[in-house]
N, C-alpha and C positions, 0 to 999 in steps of 0.2 A: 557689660551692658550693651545693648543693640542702639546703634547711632545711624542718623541721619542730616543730610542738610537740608535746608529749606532757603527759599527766596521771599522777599517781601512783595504781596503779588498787588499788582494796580486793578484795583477793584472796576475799574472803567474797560480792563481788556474781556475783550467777550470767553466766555470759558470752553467754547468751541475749540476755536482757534487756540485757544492754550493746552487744552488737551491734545490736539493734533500736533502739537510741537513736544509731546512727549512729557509733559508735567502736568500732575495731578490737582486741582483744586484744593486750597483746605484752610483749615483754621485750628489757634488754640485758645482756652480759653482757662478759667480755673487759676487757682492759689493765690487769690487776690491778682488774677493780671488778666489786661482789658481782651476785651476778644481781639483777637490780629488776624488778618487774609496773609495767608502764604501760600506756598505752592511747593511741592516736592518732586523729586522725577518720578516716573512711571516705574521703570525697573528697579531702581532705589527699593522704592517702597513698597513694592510686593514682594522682595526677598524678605527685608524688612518683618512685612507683616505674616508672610509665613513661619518666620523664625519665630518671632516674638509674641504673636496673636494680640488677644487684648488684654494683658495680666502680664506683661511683663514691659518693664520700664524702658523707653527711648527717650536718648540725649538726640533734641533736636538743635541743629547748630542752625540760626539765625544773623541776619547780619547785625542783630542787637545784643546779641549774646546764646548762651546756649540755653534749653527748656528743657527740664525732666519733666516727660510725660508719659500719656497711655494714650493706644491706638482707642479709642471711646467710640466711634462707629465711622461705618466705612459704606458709601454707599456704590452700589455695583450697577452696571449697565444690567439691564433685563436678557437682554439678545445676545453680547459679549460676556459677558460674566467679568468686566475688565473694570476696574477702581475707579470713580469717576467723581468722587468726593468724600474727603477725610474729615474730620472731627476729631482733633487731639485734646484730650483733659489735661492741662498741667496741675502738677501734683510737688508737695516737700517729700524730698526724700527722709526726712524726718518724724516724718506723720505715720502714723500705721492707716491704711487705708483697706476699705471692703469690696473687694472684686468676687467674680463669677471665674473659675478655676474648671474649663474643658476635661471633661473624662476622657482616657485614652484607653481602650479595651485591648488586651492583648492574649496572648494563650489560644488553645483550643477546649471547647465542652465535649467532656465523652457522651453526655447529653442528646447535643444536639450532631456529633459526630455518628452516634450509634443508629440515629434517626427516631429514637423515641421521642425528640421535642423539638422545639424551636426556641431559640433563642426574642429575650422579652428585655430591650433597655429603656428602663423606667426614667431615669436619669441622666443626664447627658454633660452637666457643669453641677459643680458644688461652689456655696458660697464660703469664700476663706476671710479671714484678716489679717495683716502683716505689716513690716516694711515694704516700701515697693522694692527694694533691692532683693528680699528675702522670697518674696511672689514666685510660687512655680511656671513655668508656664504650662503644664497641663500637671494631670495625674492620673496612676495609672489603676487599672482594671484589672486584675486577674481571671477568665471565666473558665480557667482549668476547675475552679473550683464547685463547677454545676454541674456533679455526675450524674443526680438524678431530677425526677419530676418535683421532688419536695426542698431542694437546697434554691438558696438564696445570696442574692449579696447586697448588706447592707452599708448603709453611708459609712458606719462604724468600724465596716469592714477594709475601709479606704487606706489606703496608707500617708498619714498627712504628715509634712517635715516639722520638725519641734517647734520650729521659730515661726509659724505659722499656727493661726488659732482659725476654727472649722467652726461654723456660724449655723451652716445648711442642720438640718434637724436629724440625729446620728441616727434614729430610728425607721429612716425611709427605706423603701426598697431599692437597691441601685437596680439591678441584675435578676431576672429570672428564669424560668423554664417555664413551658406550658405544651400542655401535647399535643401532638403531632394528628390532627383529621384527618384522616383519609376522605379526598372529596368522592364522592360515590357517581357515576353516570347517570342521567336521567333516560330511565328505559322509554322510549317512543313507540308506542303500538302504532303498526302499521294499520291506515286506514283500508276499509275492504269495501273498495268502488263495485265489487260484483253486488256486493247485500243492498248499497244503496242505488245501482243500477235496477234490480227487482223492484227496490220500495216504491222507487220512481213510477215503474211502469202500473205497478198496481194500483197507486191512485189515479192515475189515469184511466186507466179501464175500469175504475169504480166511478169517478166523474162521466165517462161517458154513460154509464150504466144508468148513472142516475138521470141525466138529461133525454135517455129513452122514456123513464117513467115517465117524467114530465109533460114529457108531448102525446099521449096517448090519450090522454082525458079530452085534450083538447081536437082531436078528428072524431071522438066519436060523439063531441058540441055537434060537428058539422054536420054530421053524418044525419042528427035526430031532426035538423034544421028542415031538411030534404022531406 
């Protein structure tokens, strides 16, 4: 099981300032126990959490005793991508409990290798039931298995450990193929400035044409005046 320490944090220290000295904000809450403010280190707990993700159980050593729990949500700096506050569930290791179990894709598709398709992941976590001891922390994908545009992989297709019971609904899609568009260019007809350099001219010299008529009626007004 993945282990950690934590400290009891004074809720009055600004969390700036406690992040700059290298430890995480956080808390746990669950299995009948009060919420508590604690604080983890920074490097700790991103091994931590990359090891273990959120489905696999950590012993958190407190200076009140130790917590089995789950990483339950982790919030991230926007600009850093760096942990900037925890939320641990504590949990009975006795209890079977219902988590979100990460897919892991692994293999090659001759599929999408041969260039007849692309690859399509419908799925991304299944929902399991277990011990928390028992919890995988991910499971895996096979997409050797999508040679063509008609093969599939279902939830059912998953490989789930015995001591662990599959919640998510065995008839979804995980995996698919879909083909491959070719996107086509958009032909651009060149525009022809000679055809619309004539059109030009010609209504002009029909305008002019026409303000000849116009004025003609009117000197031979003057003319009959005389």
């Amino acid at each position: 099981m993945f282990a950690i320490k934590a400290k009891t944090r004074d809720v009055s220290v600004k969390l700036d300032a406690l992040r700059k000295s290298g430890e995480v904000p956080a808390v746990f809450y669950g299995a009948g126990k009060d919420t508590t403010s604690i604080s983890v280190g920074m490097v700790d707990f991103k091994k931590v959490w990359r090891e273990a993700g959120e489905s696999s159980a950590v012993k958190i050593t407190t200076p009140d005793g130790i917590i089995d729990a789950l990483i339950h949500e982790v919030q991230v700096d926007p600009v850093t991508d760096e942990p900037i506050h925890v939320d641990f569930l504590a949990i009975d290791m006795k209890k079977k409990i219902r988590v979100n179990v990460s897919l892991e894709f692994t293999g090659v598709s001759n599929a999408v290798k041969s260039g007849i398709g692309n690859l399509v992941k419908s799925i991304h976590e299944l929902e399991v039931e277990a011990l928390p001891a028992d919890l995988p922390h991910s499971l895996t994908v096979d997409i050797s298995k999508l040679e063509t545009l008609k093969d599939q992989i279902f939830v059912y297709d998953v490989e789930i450990p015995a001591e662990v019971t599959l919640i998510s609904n065995p008839s979804d899609v995980v995996a698919s193929i879909i083909e491959q568009v070719e996107e086509k260019e958009e032909v651009v007809v060149p525009v022809d400035l000679s055809a619309i350099e004539v059109e030009k001219k010609g209504k002009k010299e029909e305008e002019g044409g026409e303000a000849g008529t116009e004025a003609a009626p009117a000197q031979e007004e003057k003319t009959d005046k005389k």
